[in-house]
Backbone atoms as SQL, in Angstrom:
CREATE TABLE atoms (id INTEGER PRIMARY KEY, chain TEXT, resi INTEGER, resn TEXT, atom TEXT, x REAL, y REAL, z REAL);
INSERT INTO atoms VALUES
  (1, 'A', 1, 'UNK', 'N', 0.849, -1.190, 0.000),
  (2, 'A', 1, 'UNK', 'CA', 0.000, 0.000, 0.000),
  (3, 'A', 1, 'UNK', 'C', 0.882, 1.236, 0.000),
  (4, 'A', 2, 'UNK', 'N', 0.478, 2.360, -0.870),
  (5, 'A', 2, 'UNK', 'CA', 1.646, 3.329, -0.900),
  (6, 'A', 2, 'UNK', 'C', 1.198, 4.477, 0.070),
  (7, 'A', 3, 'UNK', 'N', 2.586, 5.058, 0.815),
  (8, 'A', 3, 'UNK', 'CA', 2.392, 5.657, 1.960),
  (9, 'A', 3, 'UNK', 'C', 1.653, 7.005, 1.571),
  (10, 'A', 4, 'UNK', 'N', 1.406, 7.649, 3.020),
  (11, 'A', 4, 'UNK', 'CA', 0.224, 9.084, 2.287),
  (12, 'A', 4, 'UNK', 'C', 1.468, 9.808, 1.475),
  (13, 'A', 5, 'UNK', 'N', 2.457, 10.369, 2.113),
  (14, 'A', 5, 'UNK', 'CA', 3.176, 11.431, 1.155),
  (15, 'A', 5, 'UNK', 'C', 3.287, 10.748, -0.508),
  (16, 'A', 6, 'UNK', 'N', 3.514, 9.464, -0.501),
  (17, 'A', 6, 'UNK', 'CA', 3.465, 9.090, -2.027),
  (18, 'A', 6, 'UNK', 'C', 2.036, 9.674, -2.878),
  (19, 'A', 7, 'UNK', 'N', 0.901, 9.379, -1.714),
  (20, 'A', 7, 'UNK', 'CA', -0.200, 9.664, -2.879),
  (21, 'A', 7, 'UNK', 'C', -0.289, 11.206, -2.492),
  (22, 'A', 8, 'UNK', 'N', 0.067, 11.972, -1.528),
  (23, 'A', 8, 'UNK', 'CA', 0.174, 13.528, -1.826),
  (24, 'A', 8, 'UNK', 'C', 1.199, 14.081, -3.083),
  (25, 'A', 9, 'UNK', 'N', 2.088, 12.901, -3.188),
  (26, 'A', 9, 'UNK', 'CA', 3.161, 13.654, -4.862),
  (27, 'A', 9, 'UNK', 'C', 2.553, 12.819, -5.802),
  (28, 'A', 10, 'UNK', 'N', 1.715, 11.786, -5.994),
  (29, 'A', 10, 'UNK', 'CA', 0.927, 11.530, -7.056),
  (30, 'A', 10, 'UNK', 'C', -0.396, 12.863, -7.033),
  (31, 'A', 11, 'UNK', 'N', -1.281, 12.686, -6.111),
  (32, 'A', 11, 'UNK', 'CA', -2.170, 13.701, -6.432),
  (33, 'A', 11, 'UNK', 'C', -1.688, 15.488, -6.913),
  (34, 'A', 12, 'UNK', 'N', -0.625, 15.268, -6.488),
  (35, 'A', 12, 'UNK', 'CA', -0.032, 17.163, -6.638),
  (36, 'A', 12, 'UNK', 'C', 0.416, 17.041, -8.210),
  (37, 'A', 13, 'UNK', 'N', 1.041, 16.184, -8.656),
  (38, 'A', 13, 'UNK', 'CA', 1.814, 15.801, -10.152),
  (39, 'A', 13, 'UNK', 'C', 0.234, 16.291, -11.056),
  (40, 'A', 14, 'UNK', 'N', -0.950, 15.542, -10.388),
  (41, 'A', 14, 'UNK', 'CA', -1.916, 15.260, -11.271),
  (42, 'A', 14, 'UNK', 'C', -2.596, 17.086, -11.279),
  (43, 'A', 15, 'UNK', 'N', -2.729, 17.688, -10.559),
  (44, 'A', 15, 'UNK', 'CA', -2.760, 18.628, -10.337),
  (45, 'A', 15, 'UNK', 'C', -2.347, 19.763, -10.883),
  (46, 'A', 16, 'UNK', 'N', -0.987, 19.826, -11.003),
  (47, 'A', 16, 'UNK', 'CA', 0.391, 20.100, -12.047),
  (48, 'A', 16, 'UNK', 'C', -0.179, 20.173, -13.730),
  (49, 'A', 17, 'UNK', 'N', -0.319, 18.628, -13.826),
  (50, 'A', 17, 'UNK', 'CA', -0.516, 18.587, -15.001),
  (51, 'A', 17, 'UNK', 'C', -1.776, 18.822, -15.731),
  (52, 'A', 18, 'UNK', 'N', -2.767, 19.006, -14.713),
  (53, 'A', 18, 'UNK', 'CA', -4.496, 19.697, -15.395),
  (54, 'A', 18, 'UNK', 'C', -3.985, 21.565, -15.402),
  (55, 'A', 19, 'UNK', 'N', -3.342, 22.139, -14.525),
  (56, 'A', 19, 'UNK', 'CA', -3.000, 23.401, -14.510),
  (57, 'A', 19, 'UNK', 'C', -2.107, 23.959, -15.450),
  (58, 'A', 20, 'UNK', 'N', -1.550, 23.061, -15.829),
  (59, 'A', 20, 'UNK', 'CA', -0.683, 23.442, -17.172),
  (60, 'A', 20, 'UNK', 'C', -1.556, 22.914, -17.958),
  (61, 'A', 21, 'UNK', 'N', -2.466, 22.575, -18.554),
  (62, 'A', 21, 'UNK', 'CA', -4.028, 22.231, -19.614),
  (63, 'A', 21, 'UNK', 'C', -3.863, 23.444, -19.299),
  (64, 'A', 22, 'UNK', 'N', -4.423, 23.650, -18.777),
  (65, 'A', 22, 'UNK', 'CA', -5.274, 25.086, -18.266),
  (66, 'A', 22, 'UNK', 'C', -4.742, 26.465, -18.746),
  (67, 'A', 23, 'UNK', 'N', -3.099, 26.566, -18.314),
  (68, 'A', 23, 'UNK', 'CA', -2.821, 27.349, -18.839),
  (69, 'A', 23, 'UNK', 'C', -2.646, 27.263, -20.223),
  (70, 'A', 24, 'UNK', 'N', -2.229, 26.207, -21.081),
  (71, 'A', 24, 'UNK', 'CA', -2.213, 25.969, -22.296),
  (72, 'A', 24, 'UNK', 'C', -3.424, 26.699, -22.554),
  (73, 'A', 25, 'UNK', 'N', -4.806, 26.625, -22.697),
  (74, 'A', 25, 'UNK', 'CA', -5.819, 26.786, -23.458),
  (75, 'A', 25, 'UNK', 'C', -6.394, 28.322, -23.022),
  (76, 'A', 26, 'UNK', 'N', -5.615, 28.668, -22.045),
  (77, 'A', 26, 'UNK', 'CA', -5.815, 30.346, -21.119),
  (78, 'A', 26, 'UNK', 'C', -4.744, 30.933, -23.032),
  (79, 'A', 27, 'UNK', 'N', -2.987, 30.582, -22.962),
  (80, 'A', 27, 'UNK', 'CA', -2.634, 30.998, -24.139),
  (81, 'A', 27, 'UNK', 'C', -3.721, 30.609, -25.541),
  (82, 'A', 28, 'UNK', 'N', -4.282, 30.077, -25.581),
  (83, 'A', 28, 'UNK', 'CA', -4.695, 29.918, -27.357),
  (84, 'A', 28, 'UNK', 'C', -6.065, 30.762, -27.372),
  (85, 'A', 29, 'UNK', 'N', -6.814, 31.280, -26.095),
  (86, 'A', 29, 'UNK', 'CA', -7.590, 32.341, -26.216),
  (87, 'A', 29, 'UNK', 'C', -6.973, 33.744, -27.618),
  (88, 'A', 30, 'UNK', 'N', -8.043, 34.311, -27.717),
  (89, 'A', 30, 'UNK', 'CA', -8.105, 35.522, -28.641),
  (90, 'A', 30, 'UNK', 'C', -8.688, 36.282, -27.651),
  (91, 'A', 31, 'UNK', 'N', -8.765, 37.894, -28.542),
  (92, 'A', 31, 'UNK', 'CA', -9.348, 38.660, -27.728),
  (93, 'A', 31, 'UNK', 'C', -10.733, 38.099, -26.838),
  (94, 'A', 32, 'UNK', 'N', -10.413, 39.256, -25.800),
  (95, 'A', 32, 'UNK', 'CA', -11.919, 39.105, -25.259),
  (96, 'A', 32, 'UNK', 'C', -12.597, 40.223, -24.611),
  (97, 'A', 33, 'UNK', 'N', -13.780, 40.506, -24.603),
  (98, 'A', 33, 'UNK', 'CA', -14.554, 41.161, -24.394),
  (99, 'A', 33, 'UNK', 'C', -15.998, 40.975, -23.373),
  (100, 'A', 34, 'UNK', 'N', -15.778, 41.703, -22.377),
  (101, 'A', 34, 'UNK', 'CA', -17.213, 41.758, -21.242),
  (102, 'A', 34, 'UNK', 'C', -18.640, 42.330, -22.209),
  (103, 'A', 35, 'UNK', 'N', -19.797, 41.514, -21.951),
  (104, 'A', 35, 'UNK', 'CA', -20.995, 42.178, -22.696),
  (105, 'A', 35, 'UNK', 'C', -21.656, 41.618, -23.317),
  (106, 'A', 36, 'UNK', 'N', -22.929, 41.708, -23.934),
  (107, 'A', 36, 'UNK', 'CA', -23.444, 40.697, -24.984),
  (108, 'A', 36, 'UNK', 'C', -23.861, 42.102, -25.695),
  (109, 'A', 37, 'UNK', 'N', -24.074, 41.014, -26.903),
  (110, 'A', 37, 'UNK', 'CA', -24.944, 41.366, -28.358),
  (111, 'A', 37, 'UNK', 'C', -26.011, 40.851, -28.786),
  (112, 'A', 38, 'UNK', 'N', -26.885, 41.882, -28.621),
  (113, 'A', 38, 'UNK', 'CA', -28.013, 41.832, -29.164),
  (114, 'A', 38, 'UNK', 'C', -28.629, 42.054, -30.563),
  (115, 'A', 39, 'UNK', 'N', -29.692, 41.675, -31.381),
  (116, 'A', 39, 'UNK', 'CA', -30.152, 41.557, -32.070),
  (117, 'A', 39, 'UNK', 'C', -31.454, 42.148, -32.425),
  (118, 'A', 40, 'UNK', 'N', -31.854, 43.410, -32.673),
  (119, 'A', 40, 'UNK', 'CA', -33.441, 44.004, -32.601),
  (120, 'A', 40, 'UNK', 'C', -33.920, 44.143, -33.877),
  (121, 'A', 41, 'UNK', 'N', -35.275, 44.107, -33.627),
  (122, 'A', 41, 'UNK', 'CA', -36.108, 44.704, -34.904),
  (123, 'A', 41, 'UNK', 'C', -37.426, 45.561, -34.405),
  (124, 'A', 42, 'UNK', 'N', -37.255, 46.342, -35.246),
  (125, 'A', 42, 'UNK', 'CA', -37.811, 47.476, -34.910),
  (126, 'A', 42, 'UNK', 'C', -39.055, 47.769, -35.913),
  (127, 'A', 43, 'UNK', 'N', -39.923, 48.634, -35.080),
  (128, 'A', 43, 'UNK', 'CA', -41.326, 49.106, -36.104),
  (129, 'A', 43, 'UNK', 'C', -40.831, 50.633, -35.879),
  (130, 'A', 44, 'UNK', 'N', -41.501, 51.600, -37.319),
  (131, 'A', 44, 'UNK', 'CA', -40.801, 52.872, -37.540),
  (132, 'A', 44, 'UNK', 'C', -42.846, 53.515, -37.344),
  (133, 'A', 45, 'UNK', 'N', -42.365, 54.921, -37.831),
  (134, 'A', 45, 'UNK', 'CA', -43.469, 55.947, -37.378),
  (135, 'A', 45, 'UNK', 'C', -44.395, 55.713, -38.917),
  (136, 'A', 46, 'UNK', 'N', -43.823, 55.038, -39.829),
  (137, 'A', 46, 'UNK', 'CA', -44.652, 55.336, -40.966),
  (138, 'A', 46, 'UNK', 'C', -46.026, 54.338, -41.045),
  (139, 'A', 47, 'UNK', 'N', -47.262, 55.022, -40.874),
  (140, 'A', 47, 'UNK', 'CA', -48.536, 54.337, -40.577),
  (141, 'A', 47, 'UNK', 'C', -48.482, 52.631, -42.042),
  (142, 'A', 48, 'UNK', 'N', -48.007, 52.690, -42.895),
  (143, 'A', 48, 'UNK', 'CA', -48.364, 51.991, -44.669),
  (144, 'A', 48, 'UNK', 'C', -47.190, 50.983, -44.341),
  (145, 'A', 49, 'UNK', 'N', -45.986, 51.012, -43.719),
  (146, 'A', 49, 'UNK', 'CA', -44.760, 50.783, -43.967),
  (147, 'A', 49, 'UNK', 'C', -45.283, 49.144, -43.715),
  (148, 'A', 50, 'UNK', 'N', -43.989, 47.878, -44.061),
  (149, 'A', 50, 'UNK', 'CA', -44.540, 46.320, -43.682),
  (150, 'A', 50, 'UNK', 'C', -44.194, 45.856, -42.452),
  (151, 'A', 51, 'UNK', 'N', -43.635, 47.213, -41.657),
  (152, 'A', 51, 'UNK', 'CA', -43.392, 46.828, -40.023),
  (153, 'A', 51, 'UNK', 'C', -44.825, 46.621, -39.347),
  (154, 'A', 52, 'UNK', 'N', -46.263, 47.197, -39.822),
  (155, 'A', 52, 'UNK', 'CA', -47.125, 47.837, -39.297),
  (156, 'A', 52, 'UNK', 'C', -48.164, 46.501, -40.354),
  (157, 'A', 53, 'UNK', 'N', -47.472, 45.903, -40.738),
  (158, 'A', 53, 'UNK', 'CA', -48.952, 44.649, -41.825),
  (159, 'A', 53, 'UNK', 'C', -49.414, 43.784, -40.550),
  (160, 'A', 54, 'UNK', 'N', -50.173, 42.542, -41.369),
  (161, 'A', 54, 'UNK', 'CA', -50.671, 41.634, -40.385),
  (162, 'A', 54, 'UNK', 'C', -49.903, 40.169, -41.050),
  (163, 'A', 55, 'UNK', 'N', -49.280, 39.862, -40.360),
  (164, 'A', 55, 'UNK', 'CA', -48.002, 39.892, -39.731),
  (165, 'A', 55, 'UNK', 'C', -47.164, 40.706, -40.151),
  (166, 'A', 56, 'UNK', 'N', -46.363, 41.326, -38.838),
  (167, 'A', 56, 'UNK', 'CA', -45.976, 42.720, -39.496),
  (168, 'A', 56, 'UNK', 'C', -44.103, 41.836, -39.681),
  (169, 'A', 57, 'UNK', 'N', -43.782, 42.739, -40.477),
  (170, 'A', 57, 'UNK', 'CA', -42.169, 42.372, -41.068),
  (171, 'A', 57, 'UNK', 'C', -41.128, 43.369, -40.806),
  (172, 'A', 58, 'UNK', 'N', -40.830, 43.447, -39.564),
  (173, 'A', 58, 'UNK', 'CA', -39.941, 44.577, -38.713),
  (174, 'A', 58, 'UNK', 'C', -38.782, 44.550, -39.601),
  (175, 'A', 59, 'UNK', 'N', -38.435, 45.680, -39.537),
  (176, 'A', 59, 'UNK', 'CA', -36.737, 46.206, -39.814),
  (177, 'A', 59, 'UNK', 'C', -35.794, 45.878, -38.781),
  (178, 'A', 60, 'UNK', 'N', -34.805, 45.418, -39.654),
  (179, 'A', 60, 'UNK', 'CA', -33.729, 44.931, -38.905),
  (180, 'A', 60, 'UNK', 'C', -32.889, 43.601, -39.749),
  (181, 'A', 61, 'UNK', 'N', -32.153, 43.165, -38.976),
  (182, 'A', 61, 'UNK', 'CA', -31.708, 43.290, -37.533),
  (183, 'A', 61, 'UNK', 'C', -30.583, 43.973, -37.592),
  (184, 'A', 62, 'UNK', 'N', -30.679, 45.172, -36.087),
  (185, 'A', 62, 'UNK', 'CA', -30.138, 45.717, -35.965),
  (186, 'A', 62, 'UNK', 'C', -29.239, 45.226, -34.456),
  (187, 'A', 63, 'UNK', 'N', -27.647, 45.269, -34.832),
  (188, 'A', 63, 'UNK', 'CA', -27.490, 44.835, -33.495),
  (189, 'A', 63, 'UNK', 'C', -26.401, 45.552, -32.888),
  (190, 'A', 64, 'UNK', 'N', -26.694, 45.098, -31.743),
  (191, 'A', 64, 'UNK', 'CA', -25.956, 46.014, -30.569),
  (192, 'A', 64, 'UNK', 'C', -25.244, 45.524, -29.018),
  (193, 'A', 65, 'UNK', 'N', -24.223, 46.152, -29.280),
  (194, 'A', 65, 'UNK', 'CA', -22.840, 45.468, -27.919),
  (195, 'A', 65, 'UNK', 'C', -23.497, 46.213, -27.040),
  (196, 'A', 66, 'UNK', 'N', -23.413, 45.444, -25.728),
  (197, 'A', 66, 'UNK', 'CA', -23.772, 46.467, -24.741),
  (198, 'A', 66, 'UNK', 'C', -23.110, 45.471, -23.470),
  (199, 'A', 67, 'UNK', 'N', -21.843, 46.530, -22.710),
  (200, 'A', 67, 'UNK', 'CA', -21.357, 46.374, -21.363),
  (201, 'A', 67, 'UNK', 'C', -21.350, 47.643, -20.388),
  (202, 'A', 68, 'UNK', 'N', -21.056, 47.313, -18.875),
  (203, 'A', 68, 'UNK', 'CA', -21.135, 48.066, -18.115),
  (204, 'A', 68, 'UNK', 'C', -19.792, 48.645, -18.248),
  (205, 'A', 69, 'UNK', 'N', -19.382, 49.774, -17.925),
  (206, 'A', 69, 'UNK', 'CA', -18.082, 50.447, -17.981),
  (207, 'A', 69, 'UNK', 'C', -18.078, 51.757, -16.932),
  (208, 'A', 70, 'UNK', 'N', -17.065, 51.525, -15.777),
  (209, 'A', 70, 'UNK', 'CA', -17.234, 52.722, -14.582),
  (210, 'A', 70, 'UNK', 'C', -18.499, 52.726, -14.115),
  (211, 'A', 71, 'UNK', 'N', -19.647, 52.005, -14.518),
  (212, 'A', 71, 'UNK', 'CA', -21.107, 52.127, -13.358),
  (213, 'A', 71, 'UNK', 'C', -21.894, 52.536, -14.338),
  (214, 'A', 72, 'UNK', 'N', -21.514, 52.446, -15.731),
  (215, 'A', 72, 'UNK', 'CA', -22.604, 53.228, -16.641),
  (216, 'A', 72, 'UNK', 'C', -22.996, 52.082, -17.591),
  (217, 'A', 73, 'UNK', 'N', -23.712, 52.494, -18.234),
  (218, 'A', 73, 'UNK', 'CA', -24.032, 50.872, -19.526),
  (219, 'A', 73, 'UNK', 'C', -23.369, 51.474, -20.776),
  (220, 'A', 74, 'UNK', 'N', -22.573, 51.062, -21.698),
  (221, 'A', 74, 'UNK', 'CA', -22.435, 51.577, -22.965),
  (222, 'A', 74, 'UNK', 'C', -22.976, 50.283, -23.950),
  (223, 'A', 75, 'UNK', 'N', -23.596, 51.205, -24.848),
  (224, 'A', 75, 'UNK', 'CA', -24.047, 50.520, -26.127),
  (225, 'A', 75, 'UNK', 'C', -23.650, 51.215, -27.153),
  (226, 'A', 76, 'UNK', 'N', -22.815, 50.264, -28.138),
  (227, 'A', 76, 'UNK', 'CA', -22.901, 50.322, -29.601),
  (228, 'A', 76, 'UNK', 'C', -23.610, 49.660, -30.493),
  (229, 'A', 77, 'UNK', 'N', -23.828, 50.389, -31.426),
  (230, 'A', 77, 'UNK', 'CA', -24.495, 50.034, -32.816),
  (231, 'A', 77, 'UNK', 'C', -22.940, 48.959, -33.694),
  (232, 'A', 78, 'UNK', 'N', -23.640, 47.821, -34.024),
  (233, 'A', 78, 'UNK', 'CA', -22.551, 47.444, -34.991),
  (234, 'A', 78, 'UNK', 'C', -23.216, 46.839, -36.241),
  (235, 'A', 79, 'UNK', 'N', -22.630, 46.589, -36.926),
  (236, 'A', 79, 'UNK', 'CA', -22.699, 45.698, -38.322),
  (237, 'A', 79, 'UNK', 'C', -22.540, 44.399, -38.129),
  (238, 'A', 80, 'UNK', 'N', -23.036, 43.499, -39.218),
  (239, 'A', 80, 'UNK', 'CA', -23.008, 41.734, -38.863),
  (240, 'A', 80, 'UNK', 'C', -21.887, 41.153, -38.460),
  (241, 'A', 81, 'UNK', 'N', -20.758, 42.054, -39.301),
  (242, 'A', 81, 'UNK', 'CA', -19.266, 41.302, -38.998),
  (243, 'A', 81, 'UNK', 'C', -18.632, 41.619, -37.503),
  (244, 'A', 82, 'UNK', 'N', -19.143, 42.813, -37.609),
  (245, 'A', 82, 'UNK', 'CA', -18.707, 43.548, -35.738),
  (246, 'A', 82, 'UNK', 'C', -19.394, 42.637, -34.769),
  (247, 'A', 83, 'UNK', 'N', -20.668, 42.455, -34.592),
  (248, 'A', 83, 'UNK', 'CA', -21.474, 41.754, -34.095),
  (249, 'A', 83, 'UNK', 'C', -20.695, 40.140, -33.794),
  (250, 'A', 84, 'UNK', 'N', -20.420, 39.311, -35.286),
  (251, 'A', 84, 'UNK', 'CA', -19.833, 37.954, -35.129),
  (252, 'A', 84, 'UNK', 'C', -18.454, 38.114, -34.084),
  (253, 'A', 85, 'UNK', 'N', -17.935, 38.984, -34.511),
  (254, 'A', 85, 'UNK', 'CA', -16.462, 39.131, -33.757),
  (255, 'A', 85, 'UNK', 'C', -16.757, 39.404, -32.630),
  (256, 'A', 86, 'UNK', 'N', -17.835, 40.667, -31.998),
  (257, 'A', 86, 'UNK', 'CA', -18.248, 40.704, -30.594),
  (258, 'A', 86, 'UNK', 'C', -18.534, 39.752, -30.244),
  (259, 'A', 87, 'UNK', 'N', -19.166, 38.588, -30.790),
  (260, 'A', 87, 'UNK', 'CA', -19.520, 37.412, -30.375),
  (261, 'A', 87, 'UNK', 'C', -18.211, 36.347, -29.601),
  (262, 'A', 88, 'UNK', 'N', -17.817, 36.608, -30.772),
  (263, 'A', 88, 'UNK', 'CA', -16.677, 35.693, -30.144),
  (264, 'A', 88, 'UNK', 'C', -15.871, 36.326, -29.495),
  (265, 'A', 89, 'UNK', 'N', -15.910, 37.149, -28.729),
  (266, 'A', 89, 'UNK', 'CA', -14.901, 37.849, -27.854),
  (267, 'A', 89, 'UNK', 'C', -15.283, 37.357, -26.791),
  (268, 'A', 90, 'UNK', 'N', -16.684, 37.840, -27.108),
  (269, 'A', 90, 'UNK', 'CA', -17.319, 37.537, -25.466),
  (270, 'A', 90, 'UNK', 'C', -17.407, 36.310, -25.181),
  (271, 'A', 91, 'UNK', 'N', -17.446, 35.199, -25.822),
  (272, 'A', 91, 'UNK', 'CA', -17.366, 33.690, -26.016),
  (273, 'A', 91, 'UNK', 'C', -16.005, 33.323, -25.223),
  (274, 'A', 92, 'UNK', 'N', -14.715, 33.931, -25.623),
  (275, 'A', 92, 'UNK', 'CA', -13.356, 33.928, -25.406),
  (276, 'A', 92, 'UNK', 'C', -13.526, 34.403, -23.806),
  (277, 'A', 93, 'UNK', 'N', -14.406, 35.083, -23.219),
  (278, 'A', 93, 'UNK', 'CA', -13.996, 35.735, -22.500),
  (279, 'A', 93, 'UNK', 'C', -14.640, 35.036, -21.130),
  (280, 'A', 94, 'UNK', 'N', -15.805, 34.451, -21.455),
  (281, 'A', 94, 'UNK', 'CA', -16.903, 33.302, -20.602),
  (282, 'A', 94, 'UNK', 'C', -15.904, 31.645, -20.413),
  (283, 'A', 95, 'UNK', 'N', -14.711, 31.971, -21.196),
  (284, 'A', 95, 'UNK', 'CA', -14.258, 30.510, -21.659),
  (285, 'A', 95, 'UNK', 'C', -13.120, 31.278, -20.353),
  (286, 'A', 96, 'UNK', 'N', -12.624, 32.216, -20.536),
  (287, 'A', 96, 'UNK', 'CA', -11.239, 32.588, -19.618),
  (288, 'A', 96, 'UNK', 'C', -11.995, 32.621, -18.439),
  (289, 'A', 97, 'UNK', 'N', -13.014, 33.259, -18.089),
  (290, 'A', 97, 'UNK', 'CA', -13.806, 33.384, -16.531),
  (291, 'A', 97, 'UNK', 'C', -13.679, 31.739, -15.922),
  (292, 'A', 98, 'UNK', 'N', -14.153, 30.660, -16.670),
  (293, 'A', 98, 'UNK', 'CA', -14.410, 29.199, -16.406),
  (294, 'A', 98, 'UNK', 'C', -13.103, 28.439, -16.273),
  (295, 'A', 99, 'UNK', 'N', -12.248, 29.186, -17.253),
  (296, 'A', 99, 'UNK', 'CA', -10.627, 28.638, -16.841),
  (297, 'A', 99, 'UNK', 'C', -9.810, 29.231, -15.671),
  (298, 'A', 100, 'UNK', 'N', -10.449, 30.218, -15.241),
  (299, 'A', 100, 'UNK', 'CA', -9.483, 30.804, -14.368),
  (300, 'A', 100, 'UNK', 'C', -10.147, 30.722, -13.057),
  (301, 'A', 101, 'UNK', 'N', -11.306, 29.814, -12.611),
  (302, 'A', 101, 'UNK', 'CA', -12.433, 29.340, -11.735),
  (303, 'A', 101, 'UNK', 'C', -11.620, 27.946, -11.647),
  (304, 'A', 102, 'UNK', 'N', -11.444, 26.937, -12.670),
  (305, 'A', 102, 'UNK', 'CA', -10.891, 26.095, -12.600),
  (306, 'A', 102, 'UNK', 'C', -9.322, 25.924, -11.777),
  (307, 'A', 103, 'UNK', 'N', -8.612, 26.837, -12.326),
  (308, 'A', 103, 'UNK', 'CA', -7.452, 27.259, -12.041),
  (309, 'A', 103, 'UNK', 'C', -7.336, 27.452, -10.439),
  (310, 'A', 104, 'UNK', 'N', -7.969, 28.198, -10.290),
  (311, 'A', 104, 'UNK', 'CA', -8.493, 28.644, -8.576),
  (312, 'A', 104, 'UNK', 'C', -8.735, 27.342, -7.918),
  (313, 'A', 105, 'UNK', 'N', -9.728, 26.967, -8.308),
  (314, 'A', 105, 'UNK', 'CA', -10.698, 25.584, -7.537),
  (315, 'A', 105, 'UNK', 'C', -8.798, 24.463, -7.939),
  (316, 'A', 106, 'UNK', 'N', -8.452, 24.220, -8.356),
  (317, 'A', 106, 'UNK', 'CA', -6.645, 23.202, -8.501),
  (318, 'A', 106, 'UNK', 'C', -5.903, 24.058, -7.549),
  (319, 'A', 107, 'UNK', 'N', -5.728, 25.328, -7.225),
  (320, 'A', 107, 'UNK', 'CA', -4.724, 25.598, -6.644),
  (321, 'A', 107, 'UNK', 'C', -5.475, 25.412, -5.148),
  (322, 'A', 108, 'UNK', 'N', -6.758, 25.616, -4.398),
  (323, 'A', 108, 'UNK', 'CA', -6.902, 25.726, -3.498),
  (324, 'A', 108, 'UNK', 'C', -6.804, 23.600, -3.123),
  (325, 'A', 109, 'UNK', 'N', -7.108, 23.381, -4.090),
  (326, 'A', 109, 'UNK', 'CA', -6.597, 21.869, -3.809),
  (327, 'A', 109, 'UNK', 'C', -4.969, 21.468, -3.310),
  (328, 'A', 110, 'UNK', 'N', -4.621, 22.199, -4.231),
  (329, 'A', 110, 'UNK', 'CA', -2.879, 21.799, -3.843),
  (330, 'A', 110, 'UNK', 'C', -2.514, 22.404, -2.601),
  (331, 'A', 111, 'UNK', 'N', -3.258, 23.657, -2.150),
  (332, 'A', 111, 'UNK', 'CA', -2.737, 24.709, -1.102),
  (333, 'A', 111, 'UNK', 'C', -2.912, 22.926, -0.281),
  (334, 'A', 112, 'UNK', 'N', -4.319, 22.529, -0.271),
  (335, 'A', 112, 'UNK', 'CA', -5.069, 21.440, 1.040),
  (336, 'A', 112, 'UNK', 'C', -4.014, 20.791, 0.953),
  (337, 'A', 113, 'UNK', 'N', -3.557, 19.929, -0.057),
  (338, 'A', 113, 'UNK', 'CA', -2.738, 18.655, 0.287),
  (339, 'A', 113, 'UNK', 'C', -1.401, 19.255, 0.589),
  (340, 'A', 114, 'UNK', 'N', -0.767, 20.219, 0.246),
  (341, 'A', 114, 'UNK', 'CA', 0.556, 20.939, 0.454),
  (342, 'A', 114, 'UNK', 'C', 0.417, 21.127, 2.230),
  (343, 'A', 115, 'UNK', 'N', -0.577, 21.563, 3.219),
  (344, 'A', 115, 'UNK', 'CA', -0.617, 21.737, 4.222),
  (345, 'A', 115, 'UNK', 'C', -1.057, 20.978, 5.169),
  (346, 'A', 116, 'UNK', 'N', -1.655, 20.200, 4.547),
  (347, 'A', 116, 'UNK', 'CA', -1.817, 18.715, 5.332),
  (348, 'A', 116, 'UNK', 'C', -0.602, 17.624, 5.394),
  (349, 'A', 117, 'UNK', 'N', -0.139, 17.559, 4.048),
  (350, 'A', 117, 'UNK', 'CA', 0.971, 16.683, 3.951),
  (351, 'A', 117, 'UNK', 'C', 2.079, 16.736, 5.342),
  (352, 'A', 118, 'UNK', 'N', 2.398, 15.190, 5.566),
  (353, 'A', 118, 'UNK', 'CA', 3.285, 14.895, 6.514),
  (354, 'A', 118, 'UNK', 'C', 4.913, 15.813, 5.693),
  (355, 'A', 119, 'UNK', 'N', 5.464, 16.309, 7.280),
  (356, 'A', 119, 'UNK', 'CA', 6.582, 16.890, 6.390),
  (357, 'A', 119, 'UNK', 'C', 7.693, 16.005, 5.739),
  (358, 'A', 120, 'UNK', 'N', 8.514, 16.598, 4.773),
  (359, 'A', 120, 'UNK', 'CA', 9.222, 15.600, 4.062),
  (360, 'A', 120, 'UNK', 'C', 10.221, 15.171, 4.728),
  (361, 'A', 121, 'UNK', 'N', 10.892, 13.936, 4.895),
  (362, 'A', 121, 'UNK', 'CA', 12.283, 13.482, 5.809),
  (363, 'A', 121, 'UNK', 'C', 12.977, 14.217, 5.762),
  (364, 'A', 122, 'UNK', 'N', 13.897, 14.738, 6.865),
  (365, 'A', 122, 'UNK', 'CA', 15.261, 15.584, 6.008),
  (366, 'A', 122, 'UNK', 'C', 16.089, 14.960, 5.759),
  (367, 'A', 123, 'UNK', 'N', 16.692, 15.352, 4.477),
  (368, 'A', 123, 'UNK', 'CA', 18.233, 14.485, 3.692),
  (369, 'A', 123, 'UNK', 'C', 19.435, 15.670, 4.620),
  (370, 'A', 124, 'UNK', 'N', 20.102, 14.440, 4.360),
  (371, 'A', 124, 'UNK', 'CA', 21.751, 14.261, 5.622),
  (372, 'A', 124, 'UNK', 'C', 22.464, 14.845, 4.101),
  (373, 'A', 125, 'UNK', 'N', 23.363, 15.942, 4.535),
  (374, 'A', 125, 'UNK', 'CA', 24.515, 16.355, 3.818),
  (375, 'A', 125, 'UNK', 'C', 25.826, 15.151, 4.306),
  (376, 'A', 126, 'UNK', 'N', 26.200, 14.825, 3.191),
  (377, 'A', 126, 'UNK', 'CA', 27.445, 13.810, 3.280),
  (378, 'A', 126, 'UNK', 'C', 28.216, 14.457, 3.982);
């Protein structure tokens, strides 16, 4: 049966090696960005227009970034391609929040077994 400090340097190795995953896939992130994007359609003032039929056929889609910044909300207007790329920022950025939760939740593991662990023998200088 292998003694506890053996399975405290097996479990810490294993540990080690999900945290370096981790950081691996923290580097292959792209930008990122706090916020979502939205998608609207809108009815206008003109009484005839086909926003206003039965079923009516709104204008749009118009879409729009919107994060908090200093306590305030900012929204931009973007275009489809701005929009896809906001997308994936913010995608990049929900993916780094969950990796760096992970990251946390492994190290407070290692802190446990690092401070529980029996201390190591001391080695004799020849």
């Amino acid at each position: 049966m292998p003694r506890k400090d053996q399975m405290t340097d097996a479990e810490l190795a294993g540990l080690h090696a999900r945290y370096r995953d981790l950081k691996d896939q923290v580097r292959e992130l792209g930008f990122i960005a706090p916020g979502s994007v939205i998608e609207r359609y809108t009815a206008c003032a003109s009484p005839g227009c086909r926003c206003h039929a039965d079923p009516p056929a709104r204008h749009g889609p118009y879409y729009q970034y919107t994060r908090k910044l200093a306590g305030k909300t900012l929204t931009r207007r973007l275009n489809p391609a701005q929009a896809q790329a906001y997308r994936e920022w913010i995608a990049n950025r929900r993916r780094l929040d969950n990796l760096l939760a992970e990251m946390d939740q492994l190290s407070r593991q290692a802190v446990e077994l690092l401070v529980t662990a029996p201390p190591a023998p001391a080695q004799t200088q020849p």
